[in-house]
C-alpha positions in Angstrom: 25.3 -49.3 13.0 24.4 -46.4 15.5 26.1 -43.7 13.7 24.6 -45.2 10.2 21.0 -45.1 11.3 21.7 -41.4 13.4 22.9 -40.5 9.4 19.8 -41.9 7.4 17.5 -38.4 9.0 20.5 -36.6 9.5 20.6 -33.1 8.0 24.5 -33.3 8.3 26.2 -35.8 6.0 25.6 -36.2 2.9 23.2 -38.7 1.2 26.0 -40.1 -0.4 27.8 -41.0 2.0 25.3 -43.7 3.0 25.3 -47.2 1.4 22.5 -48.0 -1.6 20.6 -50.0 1.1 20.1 -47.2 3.8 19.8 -44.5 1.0 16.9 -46.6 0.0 15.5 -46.8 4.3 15.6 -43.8 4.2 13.8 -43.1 1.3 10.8 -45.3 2.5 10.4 -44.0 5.7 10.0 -40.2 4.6 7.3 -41.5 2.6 5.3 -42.9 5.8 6.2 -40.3 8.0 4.2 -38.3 5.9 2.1 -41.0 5.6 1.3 -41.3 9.4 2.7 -37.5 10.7 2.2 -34.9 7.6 5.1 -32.5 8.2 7.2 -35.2 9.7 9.7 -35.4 7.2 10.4 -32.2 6.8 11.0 -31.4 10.0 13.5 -34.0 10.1 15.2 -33.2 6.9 13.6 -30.8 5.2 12.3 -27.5 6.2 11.3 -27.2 9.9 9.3 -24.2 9.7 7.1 -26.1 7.3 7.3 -29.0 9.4 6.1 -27.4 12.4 2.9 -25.9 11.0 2.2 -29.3 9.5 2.3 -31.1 12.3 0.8 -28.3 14.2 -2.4 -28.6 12.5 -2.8 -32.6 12.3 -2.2 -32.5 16.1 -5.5 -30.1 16.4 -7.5 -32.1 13.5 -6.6 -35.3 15.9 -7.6 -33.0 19.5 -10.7 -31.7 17.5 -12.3 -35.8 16.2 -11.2 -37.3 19.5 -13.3 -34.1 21.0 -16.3 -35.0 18.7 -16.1 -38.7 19.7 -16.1 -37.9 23.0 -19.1 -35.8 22.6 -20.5 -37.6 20.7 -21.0 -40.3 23.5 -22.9 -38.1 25.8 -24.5 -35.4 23.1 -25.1 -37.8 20.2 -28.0 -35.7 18.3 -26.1 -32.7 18.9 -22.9 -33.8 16.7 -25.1 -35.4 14.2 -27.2 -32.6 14.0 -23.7 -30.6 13.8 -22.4 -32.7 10.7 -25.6 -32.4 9.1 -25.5 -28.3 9.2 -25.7 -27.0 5.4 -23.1 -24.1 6.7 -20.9 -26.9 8.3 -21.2 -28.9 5.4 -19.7 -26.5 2.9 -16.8 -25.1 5.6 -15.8 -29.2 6.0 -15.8 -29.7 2.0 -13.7 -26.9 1.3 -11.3 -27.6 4.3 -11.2 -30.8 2.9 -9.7 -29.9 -0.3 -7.4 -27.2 1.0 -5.6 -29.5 3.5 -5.8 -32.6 0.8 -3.4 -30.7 -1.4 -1.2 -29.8 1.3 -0.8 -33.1 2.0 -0.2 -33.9 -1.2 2.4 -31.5 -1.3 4.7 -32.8 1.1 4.2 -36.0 0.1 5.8 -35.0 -2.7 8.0 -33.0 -0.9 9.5 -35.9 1.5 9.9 -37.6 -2.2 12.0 -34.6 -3.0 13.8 -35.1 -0.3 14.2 -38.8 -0.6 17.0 -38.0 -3.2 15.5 -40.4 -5.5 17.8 -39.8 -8.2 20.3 -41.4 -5.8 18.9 -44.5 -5.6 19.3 -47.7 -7.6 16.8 -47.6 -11.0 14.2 -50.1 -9.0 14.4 -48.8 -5.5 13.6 -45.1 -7.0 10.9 -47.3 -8.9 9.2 -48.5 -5.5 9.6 -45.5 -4.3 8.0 -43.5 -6.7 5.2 -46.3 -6.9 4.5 -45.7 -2.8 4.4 -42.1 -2.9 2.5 -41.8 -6.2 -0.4 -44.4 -4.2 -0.2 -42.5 -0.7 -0.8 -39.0 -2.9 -3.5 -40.9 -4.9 -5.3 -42.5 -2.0 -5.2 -38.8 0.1 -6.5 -37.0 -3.3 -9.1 -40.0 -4.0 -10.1 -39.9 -0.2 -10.6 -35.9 -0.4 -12.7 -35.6 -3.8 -15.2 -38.5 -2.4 -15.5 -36.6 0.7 -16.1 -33.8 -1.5 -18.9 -35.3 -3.2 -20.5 -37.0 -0.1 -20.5 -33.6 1.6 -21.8 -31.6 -1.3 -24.4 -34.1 -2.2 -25.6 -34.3 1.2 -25.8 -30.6 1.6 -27.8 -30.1 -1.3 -30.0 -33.1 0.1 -30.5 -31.4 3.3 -31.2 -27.9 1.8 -33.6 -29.0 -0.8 -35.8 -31.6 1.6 -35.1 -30.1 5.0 -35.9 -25.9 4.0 -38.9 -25.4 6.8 -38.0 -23.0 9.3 -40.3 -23.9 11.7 -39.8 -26.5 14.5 -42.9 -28.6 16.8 -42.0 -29.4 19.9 -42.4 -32.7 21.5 -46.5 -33.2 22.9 -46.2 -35.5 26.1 -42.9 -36.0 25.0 -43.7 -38.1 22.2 -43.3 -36.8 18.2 -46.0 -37.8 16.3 -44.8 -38.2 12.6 -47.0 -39.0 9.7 -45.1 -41.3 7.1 -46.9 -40.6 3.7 -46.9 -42.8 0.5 -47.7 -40.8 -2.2 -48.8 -41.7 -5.8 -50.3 -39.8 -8.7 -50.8 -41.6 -11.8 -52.4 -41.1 -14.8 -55.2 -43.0 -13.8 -55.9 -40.8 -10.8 -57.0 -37.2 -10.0 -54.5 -35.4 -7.9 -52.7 -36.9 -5.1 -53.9 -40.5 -3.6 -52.0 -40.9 -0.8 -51.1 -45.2 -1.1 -50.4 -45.7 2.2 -50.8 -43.4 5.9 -48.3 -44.6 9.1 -48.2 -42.4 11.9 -44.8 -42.9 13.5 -45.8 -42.1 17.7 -42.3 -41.9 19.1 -41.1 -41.3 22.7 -38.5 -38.3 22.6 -36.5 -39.6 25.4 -36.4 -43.4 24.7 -36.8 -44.1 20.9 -39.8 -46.4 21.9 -42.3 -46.6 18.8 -45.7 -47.1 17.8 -46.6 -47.1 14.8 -49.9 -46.8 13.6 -51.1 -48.1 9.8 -54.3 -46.2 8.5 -56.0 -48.1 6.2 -56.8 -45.2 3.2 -60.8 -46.6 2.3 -61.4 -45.5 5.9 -64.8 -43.5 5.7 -66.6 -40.9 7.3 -63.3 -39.6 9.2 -63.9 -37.2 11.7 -62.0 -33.5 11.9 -61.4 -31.6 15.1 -63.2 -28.4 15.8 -60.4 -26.4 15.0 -59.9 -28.3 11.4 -60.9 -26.0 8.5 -62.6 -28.9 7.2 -64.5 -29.2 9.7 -66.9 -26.5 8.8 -67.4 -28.7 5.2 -68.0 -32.0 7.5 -69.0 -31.3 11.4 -70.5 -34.8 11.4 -67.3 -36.4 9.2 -66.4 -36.3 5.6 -69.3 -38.7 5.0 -70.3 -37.7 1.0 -70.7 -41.0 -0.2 -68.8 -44.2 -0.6 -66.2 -42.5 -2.4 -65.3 -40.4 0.7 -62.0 -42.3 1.8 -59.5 -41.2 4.1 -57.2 -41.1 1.1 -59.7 -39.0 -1.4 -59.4 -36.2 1.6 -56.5 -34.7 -0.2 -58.2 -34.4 -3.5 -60.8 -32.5 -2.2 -59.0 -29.9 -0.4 -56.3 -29.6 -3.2 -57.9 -26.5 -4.0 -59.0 -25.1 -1.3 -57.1 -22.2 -0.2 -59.8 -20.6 1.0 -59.7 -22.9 3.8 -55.9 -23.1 4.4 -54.9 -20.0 3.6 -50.9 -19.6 2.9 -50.5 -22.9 2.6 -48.0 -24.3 -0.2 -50.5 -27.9 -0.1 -54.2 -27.4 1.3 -54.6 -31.5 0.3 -51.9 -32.2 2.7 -53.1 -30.1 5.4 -56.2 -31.1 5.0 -55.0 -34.8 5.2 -53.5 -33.8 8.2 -56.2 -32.8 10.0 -58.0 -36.1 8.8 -55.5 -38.5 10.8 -55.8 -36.2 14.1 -59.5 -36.7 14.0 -58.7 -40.4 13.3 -56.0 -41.5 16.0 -56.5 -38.0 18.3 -52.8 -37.8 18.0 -51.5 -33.9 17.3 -48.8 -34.5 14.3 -45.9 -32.8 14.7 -44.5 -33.5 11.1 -45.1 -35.1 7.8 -42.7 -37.3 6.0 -44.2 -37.7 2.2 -42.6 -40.4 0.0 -42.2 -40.9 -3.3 -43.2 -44.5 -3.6 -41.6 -44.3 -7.3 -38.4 -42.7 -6.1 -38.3 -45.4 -3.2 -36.7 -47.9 -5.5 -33.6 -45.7 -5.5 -33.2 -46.0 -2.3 -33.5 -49.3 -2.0 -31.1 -49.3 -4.8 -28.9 -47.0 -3.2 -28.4 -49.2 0.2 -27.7 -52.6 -2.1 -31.2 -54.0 -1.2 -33.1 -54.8 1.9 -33.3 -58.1 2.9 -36.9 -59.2 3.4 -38.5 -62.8 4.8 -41.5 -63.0 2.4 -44.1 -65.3 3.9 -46.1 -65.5 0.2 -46.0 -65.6 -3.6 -46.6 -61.6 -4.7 -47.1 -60.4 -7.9 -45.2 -57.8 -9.5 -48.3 -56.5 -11.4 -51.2 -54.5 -11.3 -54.4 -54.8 -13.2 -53.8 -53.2 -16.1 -50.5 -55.4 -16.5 -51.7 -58.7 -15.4 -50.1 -60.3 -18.6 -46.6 -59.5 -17.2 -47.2 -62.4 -14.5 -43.9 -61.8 -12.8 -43.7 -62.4 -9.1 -41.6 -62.4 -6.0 -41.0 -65.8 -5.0 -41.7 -66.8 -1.1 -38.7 -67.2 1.2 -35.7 -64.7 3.1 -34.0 -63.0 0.1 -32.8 -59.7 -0.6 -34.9 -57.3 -2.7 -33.7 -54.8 -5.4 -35.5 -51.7 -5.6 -38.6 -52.8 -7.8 -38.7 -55.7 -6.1 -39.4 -53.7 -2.4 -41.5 -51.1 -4.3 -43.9 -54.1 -5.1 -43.5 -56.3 -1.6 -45.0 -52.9 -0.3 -47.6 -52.4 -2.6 -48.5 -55.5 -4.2 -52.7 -56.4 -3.9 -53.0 -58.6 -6.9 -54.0 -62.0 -4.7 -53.7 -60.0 -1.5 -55.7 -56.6 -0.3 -55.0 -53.5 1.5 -54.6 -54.9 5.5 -51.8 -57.8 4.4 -50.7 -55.3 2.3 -50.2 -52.5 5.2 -48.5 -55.0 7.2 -46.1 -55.7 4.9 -45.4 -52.0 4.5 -44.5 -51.7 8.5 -42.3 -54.5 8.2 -40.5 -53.1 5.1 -39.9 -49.6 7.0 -38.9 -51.7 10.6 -36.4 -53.8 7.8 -34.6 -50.6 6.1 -34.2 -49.0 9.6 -32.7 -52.0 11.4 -30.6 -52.7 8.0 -29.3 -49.1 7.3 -25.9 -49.6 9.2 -23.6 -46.6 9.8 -21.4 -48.3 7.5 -23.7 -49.1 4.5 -24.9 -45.5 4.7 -21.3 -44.4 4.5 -20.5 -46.5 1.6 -23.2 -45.9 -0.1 -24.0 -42.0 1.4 -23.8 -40.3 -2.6 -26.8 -42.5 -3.8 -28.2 -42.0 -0.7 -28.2 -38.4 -0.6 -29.3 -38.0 -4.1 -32.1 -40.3 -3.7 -33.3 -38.9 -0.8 -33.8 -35.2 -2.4 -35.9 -37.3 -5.6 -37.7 -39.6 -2.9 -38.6 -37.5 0.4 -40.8 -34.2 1.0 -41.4 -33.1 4.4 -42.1 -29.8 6.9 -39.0 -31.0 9.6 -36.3 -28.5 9.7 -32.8 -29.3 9.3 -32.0 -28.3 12.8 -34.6 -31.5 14.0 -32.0 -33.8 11.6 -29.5 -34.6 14.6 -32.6 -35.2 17.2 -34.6 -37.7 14.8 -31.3 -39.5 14.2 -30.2 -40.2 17.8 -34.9 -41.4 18.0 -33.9 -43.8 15.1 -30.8 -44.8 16.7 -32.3 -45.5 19.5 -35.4 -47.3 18.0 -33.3 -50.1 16.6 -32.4 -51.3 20.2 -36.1 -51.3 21.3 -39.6 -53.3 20.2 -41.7 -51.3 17.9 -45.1 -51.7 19.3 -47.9 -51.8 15.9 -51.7 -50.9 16.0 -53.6 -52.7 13.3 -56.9 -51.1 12.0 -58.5 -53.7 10.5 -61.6 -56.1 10.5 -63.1 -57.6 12.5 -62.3 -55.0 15.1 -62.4 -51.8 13.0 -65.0 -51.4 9.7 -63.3 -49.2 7.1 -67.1 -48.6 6.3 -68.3 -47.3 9.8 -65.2 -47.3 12.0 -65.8 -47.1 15.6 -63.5 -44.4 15.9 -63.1 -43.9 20.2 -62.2 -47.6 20.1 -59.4 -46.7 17.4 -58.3 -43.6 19.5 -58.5 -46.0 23.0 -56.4 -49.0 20.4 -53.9 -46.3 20.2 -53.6 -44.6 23.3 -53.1 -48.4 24.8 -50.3 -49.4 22.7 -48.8 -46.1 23.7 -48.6 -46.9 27.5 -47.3 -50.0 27.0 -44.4 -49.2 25.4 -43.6 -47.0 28.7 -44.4 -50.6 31.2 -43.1 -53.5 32.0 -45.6 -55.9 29.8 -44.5 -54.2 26.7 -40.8 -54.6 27.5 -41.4 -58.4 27.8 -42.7 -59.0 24.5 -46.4 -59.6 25.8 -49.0 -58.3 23.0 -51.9 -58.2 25.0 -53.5 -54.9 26.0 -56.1 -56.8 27.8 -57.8 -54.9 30.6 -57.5 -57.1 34.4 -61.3 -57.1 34.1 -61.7 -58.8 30.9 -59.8 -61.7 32.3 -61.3 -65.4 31.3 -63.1 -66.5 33.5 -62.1 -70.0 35.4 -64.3 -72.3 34.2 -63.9 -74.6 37.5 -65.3 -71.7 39.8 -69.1 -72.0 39.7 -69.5 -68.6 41.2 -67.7 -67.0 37.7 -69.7 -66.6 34.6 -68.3 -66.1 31.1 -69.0 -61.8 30.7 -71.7 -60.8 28.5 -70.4 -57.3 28.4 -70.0 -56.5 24.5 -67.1 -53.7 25.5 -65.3 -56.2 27.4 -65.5 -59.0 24.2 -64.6 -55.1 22.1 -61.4 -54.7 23.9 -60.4 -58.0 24.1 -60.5 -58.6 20.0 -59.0 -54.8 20.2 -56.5 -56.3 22.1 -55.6 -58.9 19.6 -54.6 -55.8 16.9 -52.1 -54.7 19.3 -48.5 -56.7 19.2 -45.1 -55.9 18.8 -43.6 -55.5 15.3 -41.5 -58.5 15.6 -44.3 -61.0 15.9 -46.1 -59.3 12.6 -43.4 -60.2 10.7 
């Protein structure tokens, strides 16, 4: 049996020689040799040169990932932020096709040297079946990473083109999520929906930060160009709203000279004079293009707490709505949880819209996004426009990593505490800058959603020498206190 099996990879004796049922051994295990070594077989068999360089090269592929998953334990943004490189890209999709056909080759090479002409009519049959599916699945493998690679690079070129990078301010990155929507009911661009993402470069810790749009009389910094239209805040009427802001500057180059979108700058400026935060980025979505991501992932499962219709004014007859309860929403069927104010208004509304973003982060998995990493490229060059280089990509990542494992801290602006109409603005700056430090102390790490001040304790009512404070700022920060909570409680 020794000198049978020493003959089955034997260059000596002839195939022949051996009996139908170790011809047939034989023929199956050149297949997975190839299959688990490429070059394998044919440096047992075949031709060792060959063999050599085969094996030579899947031995460095094998050094080079286990180098990368090493690295990528202690440098995590820096390999993501290599794999996301356009020039990396394009070098990985073409080296992906080269070595796919070689492997392919000596696939069918090791079936070459299988002899399968020697074997019974249904043994060549399996064979030829095995072979045929290991060159299939390699091929297959190589054209989708192809595709993924290609369609992410043109993603990342398109979306990610500035050149210029903001460093972190206090080491936080302030980022301002945008929903946009134009319609043909509207002049210009009405942003739907403002977020400013405050996010701790180190830790991942977040804040985010929902502006309601009708917010009037917004202030601008002295060194906004718009602050020499409005030094006392763009107060021009009722129609003034924190959203109209990009309208009116659409235009005006004047003002922003060289810019590609003085309405976004100009928004820009508006949400600094509004939270005192210095934006590092913008992130503007496509609220129509949204649903194709949603699409694109399979759906985001969402607890809705109420009945929502799917309508807007002008198509109230539809009367088609999203039923209450945990379910997982299709792409229409998100677009309209976040934007839905038929029965509702524009607070619930932004609260929902936190908890949709806080959903699609926690849910995009590394494995649903490479499943589904085609759609989601494409969708992402139809659904996002932003100023963040490319080179940020692999930083941003590792934040968002890191955000999943943390509590997202939320700052409501909304009444009682804030008046769209005549916002107390210092209060909403002081709202933010609290929710800020606690997600660097203890309380916020237990869960606690009070930013209440020591001296705007209760008082006990047993203690004659205490008297309930008639300090307005104190009742002020307490009810401010009550729009500060962690995310996981909103929703």
């Amino acid at each position: 049996m020794t000198r049978r099996r020493a003959k089955v990879l034997s260059r000596g004796p002839d195939v022949d020689e051996l009996t139908p049922r170790l011809r047939f051994r034989r023929a199956l295990r050149l297949c997975l040799m190839s299959a688990v070594a490429p070059g394998s077989a044919q440096l047992a068999v075949g031709n060792r040169w060959v063999g050599r360089i085969a094996l030579t090269v899947y031995v460095l592929l094998l050094v080079g990932l286990g180098y990368l998953v090493w690295t990528y334990r202690g440098d995590r943004a820096g390999i993501i932020g290599l794999v996301t490189d356009p020039d990396v890209l394009q070098v990985f999709r073409i080296g992906v096709g080269v070595l796919a056909v070689a492997w392919a080759a000596l696939f069918i090479d090791a079936w070459r040297l299988a002899r399968p002409l020697r074997l019974t009519p249904a043994r060549a049959g399996i064979v030829l079946v095995l072979n045929t599916a290991l060159v299939v699945g390699v091929l297959g493998s190589a054209v989708y990473a192809s595709r993924v690679s290609t369609a992410s690079r043109d993603a990342v070129q398109e979306v990610f083109s500035a050149e210029t990078t903001s460093p972190p301010l206090a080491g936080r990155y302030n980022i301002l999520l945008i929903g946009s929507d134009s319609g043909k009911d509207r002049t210009g661009i009405r942003p739907d929906s403002m977020t400013v993402a405050s996010i701790d470069a180190s830790s991942g810790r977040t804040v985010l930060v929902s502006l309601p749009r009708n917010l009037q009389n917004v202030p601008f910094r002295e060194s906004s160009p718009m602050h020499q239209l409005y030094p006392y805040g763009y107060n021009c009427g009722s129609e003034c709203l924190l959203n109209a802001v990009h309208t009116a500057a659409e235009n005006r180059s004047d003002l922003y000279p060289g810019a590609a979108d003085p309405g976004l700058e100009a928004t820009i400026d508006a949400v600094e004079g509004v939270t005192d935060l210095t934006i590092n980025y913008y992130v503007m979505i496509n609220l129509k293009g949204f649903r194709s991501l949603v699409d694109a992932v399979g759906g985001v499962e969402m607890d809705v707490k109420t009945r929502l219709a799917m309508f807007g004014k002008e198509d109230a007859y539809k009367q088609t709505y999203i039923e209450p309860g945990r379910q997982n929403l299709d792409g229409n069927q998100a677009l309209w949880y976040a934007r839905s104010r038929i029965q509702s208004d524009d607070y619930t509304r932004m609260g929902r819209q936190k908890c949709l973003m806080v959903a699609m982060l926690d849910q995009m998995s590394p494995q649903k996004v490479l499943l589904n990493a085609t759609d989601i490229a494409k969708s992402g060059a139809e659904l996002l426009s932003t100023n963040m280089p490319s080179e940020a990509l692999g930083e941003f990542a590792d934040m968002a990593l890191k955000a999943r494992s943390t509590k997202i801290r939320t700052v409501s602006l909304v009444p009682p505490v804030v008046s769209t109409v005549t916002p107390d603005y210092p209060l909403i700056q002081d709202m933010i800058k609290q929710a800020i430090i606690e997600t660097h102390g203890g309380d916020a790490n237990k869960g606690e959603t009070s930013a209440e001040p020591e001296s705007s304790a209760t008082p006990d009512a047993s203690d004659p020498t205490q008297t309930p404070s008639t300090d307005p700022s104190e009742d002020s920060s307490q009810a401010a206190a009550n729009n500060v909570e962690d995310l996981d409680a909103a929703c």
